[in-house]
SEBA-966373 format. One line per 5 residues: number of its first residue (from 0); their letters; for each residue x, y, z of N, C-alpha, C. Coordinates in nm, 2 decimals. Layout:
NUM	A	X:Y:Z:X:Y:Z:X:Y:Z | ...
This chain:
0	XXXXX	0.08:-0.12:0.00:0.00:0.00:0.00:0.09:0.13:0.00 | 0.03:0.19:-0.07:0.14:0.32:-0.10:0.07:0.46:0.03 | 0.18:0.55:0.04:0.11:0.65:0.14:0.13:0.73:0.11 | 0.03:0.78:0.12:-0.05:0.95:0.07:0.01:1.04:0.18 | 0.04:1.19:0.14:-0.01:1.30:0.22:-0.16:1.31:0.30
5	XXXXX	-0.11:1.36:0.42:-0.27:1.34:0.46:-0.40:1.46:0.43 | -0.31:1.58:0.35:-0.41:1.71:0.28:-0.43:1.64:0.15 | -0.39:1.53:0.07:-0.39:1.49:-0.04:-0.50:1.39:-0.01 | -0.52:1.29:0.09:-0.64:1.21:0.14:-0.78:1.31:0.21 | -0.75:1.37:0.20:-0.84:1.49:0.30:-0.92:1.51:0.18
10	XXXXX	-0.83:1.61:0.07:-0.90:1.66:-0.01:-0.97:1.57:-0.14 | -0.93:1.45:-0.16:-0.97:1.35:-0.22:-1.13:1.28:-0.11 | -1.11:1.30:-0.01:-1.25:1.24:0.07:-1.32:1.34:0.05 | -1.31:1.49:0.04:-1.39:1.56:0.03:-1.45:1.59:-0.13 | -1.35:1.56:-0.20:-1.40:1.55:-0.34:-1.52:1.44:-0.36
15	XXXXX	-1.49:1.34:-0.32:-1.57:1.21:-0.32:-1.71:1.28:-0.24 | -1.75:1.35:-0.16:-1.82:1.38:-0.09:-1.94:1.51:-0.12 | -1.80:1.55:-0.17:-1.85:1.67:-0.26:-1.97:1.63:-0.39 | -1.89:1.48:-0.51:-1.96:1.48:-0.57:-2.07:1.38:-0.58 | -2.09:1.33:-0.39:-2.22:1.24:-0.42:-2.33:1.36:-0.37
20	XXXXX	-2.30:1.49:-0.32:-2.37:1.55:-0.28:-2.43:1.63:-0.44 | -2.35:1.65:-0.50:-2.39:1.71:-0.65:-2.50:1.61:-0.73 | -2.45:1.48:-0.74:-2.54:1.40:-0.75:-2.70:1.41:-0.71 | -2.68:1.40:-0.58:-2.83:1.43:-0.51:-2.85:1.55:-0.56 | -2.80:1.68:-0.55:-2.86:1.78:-0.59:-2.80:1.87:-0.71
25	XXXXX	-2.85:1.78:-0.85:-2.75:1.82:-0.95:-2.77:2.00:-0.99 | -2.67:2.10:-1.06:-2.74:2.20:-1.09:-2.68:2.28:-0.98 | -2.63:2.24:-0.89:-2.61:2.33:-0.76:-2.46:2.41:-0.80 | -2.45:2.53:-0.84:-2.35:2.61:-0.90:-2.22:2.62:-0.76 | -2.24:2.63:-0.63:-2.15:2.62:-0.52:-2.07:2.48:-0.53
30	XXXXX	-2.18:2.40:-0.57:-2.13:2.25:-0.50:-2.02:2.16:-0.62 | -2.06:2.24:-0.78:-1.98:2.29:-0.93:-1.87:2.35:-0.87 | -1.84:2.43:-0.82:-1.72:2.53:-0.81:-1.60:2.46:-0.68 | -1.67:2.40:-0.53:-1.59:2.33:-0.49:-1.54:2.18:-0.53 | -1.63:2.11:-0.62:-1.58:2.00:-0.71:-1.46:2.05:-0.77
35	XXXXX	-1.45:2.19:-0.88:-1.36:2.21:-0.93:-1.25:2.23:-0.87 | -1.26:2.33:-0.76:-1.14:2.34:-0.71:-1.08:2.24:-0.61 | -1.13:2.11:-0.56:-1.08:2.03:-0.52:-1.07:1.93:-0.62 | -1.11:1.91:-0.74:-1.04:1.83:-0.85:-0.90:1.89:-0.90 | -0.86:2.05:-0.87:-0.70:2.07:-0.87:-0.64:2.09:-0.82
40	XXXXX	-0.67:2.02:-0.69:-0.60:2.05:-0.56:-0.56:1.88:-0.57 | -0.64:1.83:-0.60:-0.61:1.64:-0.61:-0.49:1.62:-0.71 | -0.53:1.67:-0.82:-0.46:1.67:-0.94:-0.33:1.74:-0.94 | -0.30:1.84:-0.94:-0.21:1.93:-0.92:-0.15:1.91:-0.79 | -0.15:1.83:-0.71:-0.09:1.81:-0.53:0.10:1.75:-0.60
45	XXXXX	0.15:1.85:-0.48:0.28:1.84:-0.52:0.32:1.66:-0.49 | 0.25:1.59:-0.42:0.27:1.47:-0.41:0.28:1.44:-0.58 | 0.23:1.44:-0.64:0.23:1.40:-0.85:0.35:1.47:-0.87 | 0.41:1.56:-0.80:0.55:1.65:-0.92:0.66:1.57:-1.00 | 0.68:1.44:-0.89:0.76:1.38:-0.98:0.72:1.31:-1.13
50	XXXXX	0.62:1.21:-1.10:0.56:1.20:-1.21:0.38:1.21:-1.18 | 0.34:1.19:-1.30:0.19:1.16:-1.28:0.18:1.03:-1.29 | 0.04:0.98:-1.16:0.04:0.89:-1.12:-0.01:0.80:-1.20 | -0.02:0.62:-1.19:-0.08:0.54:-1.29:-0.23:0.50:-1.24 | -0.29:0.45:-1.29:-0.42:0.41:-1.29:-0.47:0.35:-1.10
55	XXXXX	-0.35:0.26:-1.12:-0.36:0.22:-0.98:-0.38:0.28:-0.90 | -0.25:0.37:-0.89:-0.22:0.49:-0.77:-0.36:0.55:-0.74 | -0.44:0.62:-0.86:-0.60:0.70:-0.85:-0.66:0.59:-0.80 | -0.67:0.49:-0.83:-0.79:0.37:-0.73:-0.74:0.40:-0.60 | -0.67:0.33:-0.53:-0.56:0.31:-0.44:-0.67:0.45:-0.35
60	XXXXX	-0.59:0.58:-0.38:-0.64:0.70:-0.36:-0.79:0.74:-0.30 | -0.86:0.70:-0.39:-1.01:0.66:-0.41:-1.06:0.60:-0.35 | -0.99:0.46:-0.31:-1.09:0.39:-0.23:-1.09:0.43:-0.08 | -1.17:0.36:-0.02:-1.16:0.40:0.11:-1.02:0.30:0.17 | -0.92:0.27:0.16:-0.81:0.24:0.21:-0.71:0.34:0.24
65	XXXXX	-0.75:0.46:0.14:-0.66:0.58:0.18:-0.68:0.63:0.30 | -0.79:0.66:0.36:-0.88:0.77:0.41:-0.88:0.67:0.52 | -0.87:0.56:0.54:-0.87:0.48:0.67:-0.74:0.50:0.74 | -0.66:0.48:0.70:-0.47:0.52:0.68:-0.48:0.68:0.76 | -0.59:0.78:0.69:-0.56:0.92:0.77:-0.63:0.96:0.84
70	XX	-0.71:0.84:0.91:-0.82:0.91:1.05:-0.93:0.92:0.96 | -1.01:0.88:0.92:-1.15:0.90:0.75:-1.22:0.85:0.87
């Protein structure tokens, strides 16, 4: 198991959170704008500088094994 920063797991649970809440309430222009900015806060996280990650690494990230690892 690979390890994450824990603002890098943070903001990935909140992404996840963010967009089952969009789901439920699609159309919601606030809940649009914090997806986005926590989709480049995930993406762009200095943890990726060396390279970008592979397929795995984003599952990995995703599931709930990260977020258990950071207190989730």
């Amino acid at each position: 198991m690979r390890s994450f920063p824990d603002d890098l797991a943070r903001a990935q649970r909140e992404w996840s959170a963010t967009y089952r809440q969009l789901a439920e309430r699609p159309g919601r222009t606030e809940l649009r704008r914090r997806l986005y900015r926590l989709s480049t806060q995930v993406f762009f996280h200095p943890h990726w500088q060396q390279e970008r990650p592979h397929p795995a690494e984003w599952r990995e990230l995703r599931s709930g094994d990260a977020g258990e690892r950071f207190g989730r």
